[in-house]
C-alpha positions as CSV (number, residue, x, y, z in Angstrom):
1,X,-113.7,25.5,-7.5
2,X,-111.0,26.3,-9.8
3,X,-107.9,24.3,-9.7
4,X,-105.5,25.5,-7.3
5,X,-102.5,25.6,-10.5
6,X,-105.1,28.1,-12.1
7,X,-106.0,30.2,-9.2
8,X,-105.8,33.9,-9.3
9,X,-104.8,36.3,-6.4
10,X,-108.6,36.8,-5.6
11,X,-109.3,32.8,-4.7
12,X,-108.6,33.0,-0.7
13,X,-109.0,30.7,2.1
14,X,-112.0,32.4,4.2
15,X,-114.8,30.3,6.0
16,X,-118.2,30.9,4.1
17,X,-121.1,32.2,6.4
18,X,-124.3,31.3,4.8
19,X,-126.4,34.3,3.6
20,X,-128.9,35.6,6.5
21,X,-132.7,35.4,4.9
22,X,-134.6,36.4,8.0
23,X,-135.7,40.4,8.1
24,X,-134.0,41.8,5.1
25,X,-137.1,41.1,3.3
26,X,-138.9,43.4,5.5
27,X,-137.1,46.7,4.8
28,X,-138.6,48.8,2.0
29,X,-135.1,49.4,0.1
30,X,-135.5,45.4,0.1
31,X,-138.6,45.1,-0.9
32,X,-138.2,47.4,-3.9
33,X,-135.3,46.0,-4.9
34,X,-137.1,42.6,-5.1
35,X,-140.3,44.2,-7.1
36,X,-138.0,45.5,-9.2
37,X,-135.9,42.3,-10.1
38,X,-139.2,40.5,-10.4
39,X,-139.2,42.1,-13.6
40,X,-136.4,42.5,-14.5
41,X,-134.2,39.3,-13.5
42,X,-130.5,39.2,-13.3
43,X,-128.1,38.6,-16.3
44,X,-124.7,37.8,-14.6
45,X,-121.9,37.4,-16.6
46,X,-119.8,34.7,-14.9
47,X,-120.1,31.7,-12.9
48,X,-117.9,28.4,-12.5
49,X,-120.0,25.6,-11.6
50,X,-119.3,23.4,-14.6
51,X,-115.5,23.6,-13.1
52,X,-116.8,23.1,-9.5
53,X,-118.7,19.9,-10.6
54,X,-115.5,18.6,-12.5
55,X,-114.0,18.9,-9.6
56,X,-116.4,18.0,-7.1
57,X,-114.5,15.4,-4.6
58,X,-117.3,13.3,-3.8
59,X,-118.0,12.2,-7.9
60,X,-115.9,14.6,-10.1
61,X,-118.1,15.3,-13.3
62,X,-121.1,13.8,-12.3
63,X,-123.3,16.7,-12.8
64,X,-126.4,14.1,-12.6
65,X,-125.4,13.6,-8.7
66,X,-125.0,17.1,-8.0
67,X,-128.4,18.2,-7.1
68,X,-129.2,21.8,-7.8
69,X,-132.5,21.2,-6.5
70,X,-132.1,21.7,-2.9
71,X,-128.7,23.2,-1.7
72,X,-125.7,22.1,-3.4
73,X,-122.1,22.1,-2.2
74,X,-120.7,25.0,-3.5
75,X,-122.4,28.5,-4.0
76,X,-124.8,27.8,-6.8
77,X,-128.3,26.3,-6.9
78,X,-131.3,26.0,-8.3
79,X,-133.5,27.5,-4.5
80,X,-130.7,30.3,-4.3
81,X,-130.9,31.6,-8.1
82,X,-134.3,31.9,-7.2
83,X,-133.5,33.7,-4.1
84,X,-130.8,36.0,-6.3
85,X,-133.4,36.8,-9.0
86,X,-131.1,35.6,-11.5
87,X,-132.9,35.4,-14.9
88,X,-129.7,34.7,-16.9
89,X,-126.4,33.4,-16.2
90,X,-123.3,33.0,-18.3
91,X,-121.5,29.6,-17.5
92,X,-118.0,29.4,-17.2
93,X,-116.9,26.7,-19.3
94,X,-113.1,27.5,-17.2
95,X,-110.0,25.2,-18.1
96,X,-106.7,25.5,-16.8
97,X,-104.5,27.8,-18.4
98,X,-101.2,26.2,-17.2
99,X,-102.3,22.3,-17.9
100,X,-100.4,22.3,-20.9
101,X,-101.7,20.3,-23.7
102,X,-105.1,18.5,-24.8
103,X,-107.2,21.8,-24.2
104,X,-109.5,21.2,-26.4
105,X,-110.1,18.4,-25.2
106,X,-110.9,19.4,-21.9
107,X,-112.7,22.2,-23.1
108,X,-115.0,20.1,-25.2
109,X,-115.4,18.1,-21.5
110,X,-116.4,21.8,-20.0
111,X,-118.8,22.2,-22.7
112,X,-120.4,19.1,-22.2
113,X,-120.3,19.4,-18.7
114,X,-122.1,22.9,-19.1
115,X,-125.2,22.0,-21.5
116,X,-125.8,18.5,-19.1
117,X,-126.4,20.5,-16.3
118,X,-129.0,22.8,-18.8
119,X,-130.7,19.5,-20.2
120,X,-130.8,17.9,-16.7
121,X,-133.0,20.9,-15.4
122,X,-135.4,21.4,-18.7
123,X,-137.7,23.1,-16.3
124,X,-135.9,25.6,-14.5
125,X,-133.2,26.3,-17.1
126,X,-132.9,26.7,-20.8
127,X,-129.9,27.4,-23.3
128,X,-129.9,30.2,-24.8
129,X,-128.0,31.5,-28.0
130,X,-129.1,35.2,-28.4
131,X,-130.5,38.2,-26.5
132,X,-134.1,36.9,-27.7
133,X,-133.9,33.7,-26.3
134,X,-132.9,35.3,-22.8
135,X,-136.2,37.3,-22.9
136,X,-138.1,34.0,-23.9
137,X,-136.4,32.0,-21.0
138,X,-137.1,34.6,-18.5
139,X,-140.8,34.7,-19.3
140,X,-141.2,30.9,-19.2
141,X,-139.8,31.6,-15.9
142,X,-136.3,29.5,-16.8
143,X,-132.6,30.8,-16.2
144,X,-131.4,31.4,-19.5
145,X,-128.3,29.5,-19.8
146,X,-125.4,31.0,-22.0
147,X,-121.9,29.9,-22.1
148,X,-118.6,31.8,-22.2
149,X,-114.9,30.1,-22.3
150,X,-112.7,31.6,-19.9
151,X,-109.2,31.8,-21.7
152,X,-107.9,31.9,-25.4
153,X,-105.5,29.0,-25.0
154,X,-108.6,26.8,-25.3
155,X,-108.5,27.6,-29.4
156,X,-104.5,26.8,-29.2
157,X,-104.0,29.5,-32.2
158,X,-106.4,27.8,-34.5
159,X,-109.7,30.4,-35.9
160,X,-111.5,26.7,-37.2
161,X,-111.5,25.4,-33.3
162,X,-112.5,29.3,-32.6
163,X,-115.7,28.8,-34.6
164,X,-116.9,24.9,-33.6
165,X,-116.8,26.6,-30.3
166,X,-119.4,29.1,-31.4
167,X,-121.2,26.2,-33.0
168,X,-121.2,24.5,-29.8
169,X,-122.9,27.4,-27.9
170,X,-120.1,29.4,-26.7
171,X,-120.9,33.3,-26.6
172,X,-117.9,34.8,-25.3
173,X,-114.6,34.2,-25.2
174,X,-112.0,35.4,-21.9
175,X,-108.8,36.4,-24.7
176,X,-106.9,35.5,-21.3
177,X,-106.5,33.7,-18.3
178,X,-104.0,33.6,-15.5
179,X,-101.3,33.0,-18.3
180,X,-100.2,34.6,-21.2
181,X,-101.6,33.1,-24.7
182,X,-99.4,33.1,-28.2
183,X,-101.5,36.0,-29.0
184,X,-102.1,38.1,-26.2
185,X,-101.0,39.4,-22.4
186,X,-102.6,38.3,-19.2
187,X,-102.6,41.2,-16.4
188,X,-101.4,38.7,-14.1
189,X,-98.0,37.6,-16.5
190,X,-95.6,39.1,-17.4
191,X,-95.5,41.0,-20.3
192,X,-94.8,39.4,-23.9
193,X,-96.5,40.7,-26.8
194,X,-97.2,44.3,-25.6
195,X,-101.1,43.6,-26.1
196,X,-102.2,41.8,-29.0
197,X,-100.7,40.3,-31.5
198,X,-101.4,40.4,-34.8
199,X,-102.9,37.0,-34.6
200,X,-104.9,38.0,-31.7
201,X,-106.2,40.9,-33.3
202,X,-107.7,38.7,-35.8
203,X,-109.2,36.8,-33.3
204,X,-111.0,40.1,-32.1
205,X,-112.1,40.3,-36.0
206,X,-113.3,37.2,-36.2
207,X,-115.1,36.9,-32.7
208,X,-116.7,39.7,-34.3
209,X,-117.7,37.9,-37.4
210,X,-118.9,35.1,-34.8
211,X,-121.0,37.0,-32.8
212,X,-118.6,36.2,-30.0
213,X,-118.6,38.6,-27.5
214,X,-114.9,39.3,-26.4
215,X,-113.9,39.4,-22.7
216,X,-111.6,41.4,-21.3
217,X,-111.4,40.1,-17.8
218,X,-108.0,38.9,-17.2
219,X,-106.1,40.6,-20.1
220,X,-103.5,43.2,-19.5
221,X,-104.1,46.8,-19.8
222,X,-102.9,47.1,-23.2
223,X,-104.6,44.1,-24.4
224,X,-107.2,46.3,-23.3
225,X,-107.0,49.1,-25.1
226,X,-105.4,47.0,-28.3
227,X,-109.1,45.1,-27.9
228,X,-111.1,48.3,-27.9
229,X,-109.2,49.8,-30.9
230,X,-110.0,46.7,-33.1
231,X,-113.2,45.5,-32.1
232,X,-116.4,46.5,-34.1
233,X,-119.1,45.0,-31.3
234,X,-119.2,45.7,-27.8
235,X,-116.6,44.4,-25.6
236,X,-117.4,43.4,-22.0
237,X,-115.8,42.3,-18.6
238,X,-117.5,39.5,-17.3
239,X,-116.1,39.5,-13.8
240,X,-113.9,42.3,-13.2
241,X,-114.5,45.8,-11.0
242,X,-112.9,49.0,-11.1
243,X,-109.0,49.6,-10.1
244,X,-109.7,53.4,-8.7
245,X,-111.2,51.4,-6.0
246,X,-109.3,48.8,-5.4
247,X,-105.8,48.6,-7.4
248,X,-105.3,44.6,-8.6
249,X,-104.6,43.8,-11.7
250,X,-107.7,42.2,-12.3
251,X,-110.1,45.4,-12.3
252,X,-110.2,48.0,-14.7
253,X,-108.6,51.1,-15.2
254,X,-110.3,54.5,-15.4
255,X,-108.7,55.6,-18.9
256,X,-110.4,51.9,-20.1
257,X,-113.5,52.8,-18.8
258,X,-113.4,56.0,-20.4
259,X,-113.5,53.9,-23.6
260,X,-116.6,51.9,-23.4
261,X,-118.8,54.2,-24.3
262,X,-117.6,54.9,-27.6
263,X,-117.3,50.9,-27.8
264,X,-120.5,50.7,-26.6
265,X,-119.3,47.7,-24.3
266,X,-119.7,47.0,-20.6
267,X,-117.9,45.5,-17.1
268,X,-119.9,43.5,-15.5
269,X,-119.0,44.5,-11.7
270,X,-117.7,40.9,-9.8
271,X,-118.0,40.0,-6.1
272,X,-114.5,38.8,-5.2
273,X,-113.7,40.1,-1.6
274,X,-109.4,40.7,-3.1
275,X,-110.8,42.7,-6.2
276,X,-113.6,44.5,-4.1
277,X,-111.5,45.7,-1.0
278,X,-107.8,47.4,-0.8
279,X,-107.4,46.1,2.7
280,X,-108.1,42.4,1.7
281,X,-106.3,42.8,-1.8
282,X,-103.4,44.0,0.5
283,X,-103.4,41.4,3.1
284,X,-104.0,38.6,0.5
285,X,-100.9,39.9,-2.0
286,X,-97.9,39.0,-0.2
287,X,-99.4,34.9,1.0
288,X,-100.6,34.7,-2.7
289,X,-96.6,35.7,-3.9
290,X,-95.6,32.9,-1.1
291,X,-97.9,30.5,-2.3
292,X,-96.5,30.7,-6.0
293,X,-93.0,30.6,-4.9
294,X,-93.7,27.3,-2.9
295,X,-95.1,25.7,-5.4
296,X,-93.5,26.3,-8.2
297,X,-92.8,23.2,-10.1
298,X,-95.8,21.1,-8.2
299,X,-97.8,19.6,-10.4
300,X,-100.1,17.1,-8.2
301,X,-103.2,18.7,-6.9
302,X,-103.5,17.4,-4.0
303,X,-100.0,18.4,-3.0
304,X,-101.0,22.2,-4.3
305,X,-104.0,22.2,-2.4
306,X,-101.9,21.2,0.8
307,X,-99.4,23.9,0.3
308,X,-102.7,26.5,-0.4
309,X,-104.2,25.7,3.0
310,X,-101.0,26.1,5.0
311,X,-100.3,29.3,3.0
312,X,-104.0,30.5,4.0
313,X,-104.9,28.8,6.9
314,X,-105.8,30.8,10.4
315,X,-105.5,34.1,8.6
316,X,-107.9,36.6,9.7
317,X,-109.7,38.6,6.6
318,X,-110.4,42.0,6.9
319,X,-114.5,42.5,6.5
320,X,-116.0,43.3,2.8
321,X,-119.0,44.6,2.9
322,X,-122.1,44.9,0.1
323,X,-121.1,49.1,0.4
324,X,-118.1,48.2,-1.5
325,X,-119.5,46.3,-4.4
326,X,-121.7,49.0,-4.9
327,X,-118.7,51.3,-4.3
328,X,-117.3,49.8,-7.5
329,X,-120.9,50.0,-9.2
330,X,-121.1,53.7,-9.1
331,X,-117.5,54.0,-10.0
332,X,-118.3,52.2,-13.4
333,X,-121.2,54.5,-13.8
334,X,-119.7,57.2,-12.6
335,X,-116.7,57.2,-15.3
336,X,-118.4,55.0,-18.3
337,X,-121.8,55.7,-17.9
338,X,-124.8,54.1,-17.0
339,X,-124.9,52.5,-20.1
340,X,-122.1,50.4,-19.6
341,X,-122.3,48.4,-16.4
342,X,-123.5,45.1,-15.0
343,X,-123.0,42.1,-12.8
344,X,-120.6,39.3,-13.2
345,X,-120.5,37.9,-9.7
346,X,-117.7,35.1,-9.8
347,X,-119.3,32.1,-7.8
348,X,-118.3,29.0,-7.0
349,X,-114.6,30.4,-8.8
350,X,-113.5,31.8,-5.3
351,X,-114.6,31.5,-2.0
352,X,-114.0,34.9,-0.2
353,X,-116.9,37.5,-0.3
354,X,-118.5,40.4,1.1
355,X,-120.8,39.6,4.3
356,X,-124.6,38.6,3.5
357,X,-123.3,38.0,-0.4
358,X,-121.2,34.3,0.0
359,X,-123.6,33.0,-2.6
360,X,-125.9,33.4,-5.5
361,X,-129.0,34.3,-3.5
362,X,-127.5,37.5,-2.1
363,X,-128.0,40.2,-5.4
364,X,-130.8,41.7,-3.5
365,X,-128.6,43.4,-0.9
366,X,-127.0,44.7,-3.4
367,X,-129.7,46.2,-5.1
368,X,-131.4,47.2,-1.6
369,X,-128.0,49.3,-1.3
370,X,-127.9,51.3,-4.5
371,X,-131.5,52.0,-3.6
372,X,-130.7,53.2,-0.4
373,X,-128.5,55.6,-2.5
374,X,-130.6,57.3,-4.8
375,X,-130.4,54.8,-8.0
376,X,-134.0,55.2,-10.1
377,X,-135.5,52.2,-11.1
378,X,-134.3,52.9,-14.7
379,X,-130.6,52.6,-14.2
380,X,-131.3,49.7,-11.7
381,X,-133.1,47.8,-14.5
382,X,-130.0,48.9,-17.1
383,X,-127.8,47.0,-14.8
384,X,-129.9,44.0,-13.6
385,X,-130.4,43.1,-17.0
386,X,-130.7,45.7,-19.4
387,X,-126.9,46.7,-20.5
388,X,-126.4,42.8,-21.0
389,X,-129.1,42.6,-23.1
390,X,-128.2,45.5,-25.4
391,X,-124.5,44.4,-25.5
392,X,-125.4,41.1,-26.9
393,X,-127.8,42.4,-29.5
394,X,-125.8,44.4,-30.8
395,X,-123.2,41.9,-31.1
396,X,-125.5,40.0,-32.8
397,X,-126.2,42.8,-35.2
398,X,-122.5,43.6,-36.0
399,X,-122.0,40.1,-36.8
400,X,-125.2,39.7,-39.2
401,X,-123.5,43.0,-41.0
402,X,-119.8,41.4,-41.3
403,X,-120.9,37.9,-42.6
404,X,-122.2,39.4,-45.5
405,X,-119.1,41.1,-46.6
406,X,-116.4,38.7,-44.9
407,X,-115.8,34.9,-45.1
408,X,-114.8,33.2,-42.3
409,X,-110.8,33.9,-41.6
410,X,-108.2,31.4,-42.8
411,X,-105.5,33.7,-41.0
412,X,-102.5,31.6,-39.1
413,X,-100.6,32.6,-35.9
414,X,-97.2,31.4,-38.4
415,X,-98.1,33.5,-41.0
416,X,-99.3,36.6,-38.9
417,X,-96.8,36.9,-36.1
418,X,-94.4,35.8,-38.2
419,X,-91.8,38.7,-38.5
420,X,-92.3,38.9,-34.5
């Protein structure tokens, strides 16, 4: 679990139900859906357990303690991935955005956190680096593990700490988090820089150069569209769903979606009960705007957490169901395209989610309910695994093509933004 200084409107206080396993099986929506993801296995394009092991209470960091063998703690293991059909699964390497100070640091820590939990479980998981390597992993029957850092602050302005990140593994980048970077607006700050600046634009360029894909979950609107306008490769949205369904300024607008297929990028649908349903984005806004307000200027975590649960405690949430998700599903397709949507389900970042989908083993129901609604085994593939797939080759492609005309950028936030 996130820390609570870094928590977005969607991380709630809601007691977890485990995920019912007996008689879904049976259905034949269910069983179709599980054929189908038999072959073609999940690429999901955001999950926090490196963060939830940092913070683990009973041995923070000790990812050789936490045993995703059996059933872990949190949302994520090794038995329920199995359960999910998950073939592929970008790791949050989250830090803070409001820690202030040593972030690389503690990014580096994320990092290493992330790729001991890969080398711990050599045969049930495998890094991977490109598209190609998440086909090999998936037919040696490993989850191919890739890793995306979830807010620009972690570079603090500097292109050089940009690329060791790449060297390190890293294959996306979140330009945002909660806060506003030097170079770019957060949906949930308040406005600065109007979108990009010209510094962050040449981040874009030079995630570009990278083979970085850039992440658009968490930005503002017009970091958005300032993204799309300047990015050669395919954008995506890790965890983020659409706004025409539920209006938070987390999900994504329709005159955004609109855009992706020219971009040729992606939003990978997410699972959070606030950005899934109105009514528990509605309850939720108001104790999240009291929450802030009391504590504001608390900086222990224990006395955060304290304030959180008294905030959140006894509330009764309104009921998110697995229709909803795939409400926000065929909205994606609906506007961008088929093309351009997938799964980015959140876990172990929040703990509020639709009924029969609290943890990583649930993806089936989903499936089950787009086939109950007509979906062909073609677009179902597209968004288990396929879309993912395509986004990062061509990534990958793009990149091959710039590093033989561009070096890598030597560009400053001083000398860019400047006459800002």
């Amino acid at each position: 679990m996130r820390s609570l200084s870094a928590l977005p409107l969607a991380v709630l206080c809601a007691e977890v139900v485990p995920a019912p396993t007996a008689g879904a099986d049976d259905e034949p929506a269910m069983a179709r859906a599980l054929e189908l993801l038999a072959k073609h296995p999940i690429v999901d394009g955001h999950n926090d357990l490196p963060w939830a092991i940092r913070e683990w209470k009973e041995a923070p960091g000790a990812v050789e303690r936490y045993d995703l063998r059996q059933k872990s703690p949190g949302q994520t293991d090794l038995p329920r991935l199995e359960q999910g059909r998950v073939g592929a699964q970008f790791w949050s390497v989250y830090i803070p955005a409001e820690a202030g100070g040593d972030f690389v640091r503690t990014q580096l820590e994320q990092i290493d956190v992330a790729r001991r939990i890969v080398a711990r479980h050599p045969d049930s998981m495998g890094l991977a680096l490109s598209a190609r390597d998440v086909e090999n992993e998936a037919r040696w029957g490993r989850v191919g593990s890739l890793l995306g850092i979830e807010g620009g602050h972690a570079i603090e302005n500097s292109l050089a700490i940009l690329r060791t990140y790449h060297m390190l593994g890293v294959r996306y980048m979140t330009l945002t988090h909660s806060k506003n970077t030097d170079w770019a607006d957060s949906a949930t700050d308040a406005p600065r820089h109007g979108g990009l600046s010209r510094f962050g634009e040449e981040v874009v360029r030079e995630m570009n150069r990278l083979g970085m894909l850039v992440d658009l979950s968490h930005v503002s609107t017009e970091t958005m569209h300032d993204a799309l306008r300047v990015s050669e490769a395919p954008v995506i949205f890790s965890h983020s769903s659409a706004k025409a369904v539920c209006d938070h300024p987390r999900n994504v607008p329709d005159d955004v979606l609109a855009l992706l297929p020219k971009n040729g990028g992606m939003v990978m649908v997410t699972f959070v009960a606030a950005f899934v349903s109105p009514e528990f984005a509605a309850k939720a806004a108001p104790l999240w705007k009291a929450y802030q307000e009391k504590s504001r200027g608390v900086t222990d975590a224990a006395a955060r957490e304290k304030l959180y649960r008294e905030t959140f405690s006894g509330v009764e949430w309104p009921k998110v169901t697995v229709a909803q998700v795939a409400d926000h599903v065929e909205h994606v397709r609906k506007v961008a395209g088929i093309d351009h949507v997938g799964l980015g389900g959140d876990y172990d970042g929040n703990d509020a989610w639709p009924e029969g989908m609290e943890d990583v083993s649930g993806y089936p129901k989903l499936f089950a309910e787009l086939i109950r609604r007509g979906w062909s085994d073609e677009d179902l593939a597209k968004l288990a695994r396929g879309n993912a797939l395509r986004v990062l080759r061509q990534a990958e492609e793009v990149a091959a093509r710039l590093r033989t005309t561009r070096l890598p950028s030597m560009a400053t936030i001083a000398e860019l933004d400047a006459a800002r």
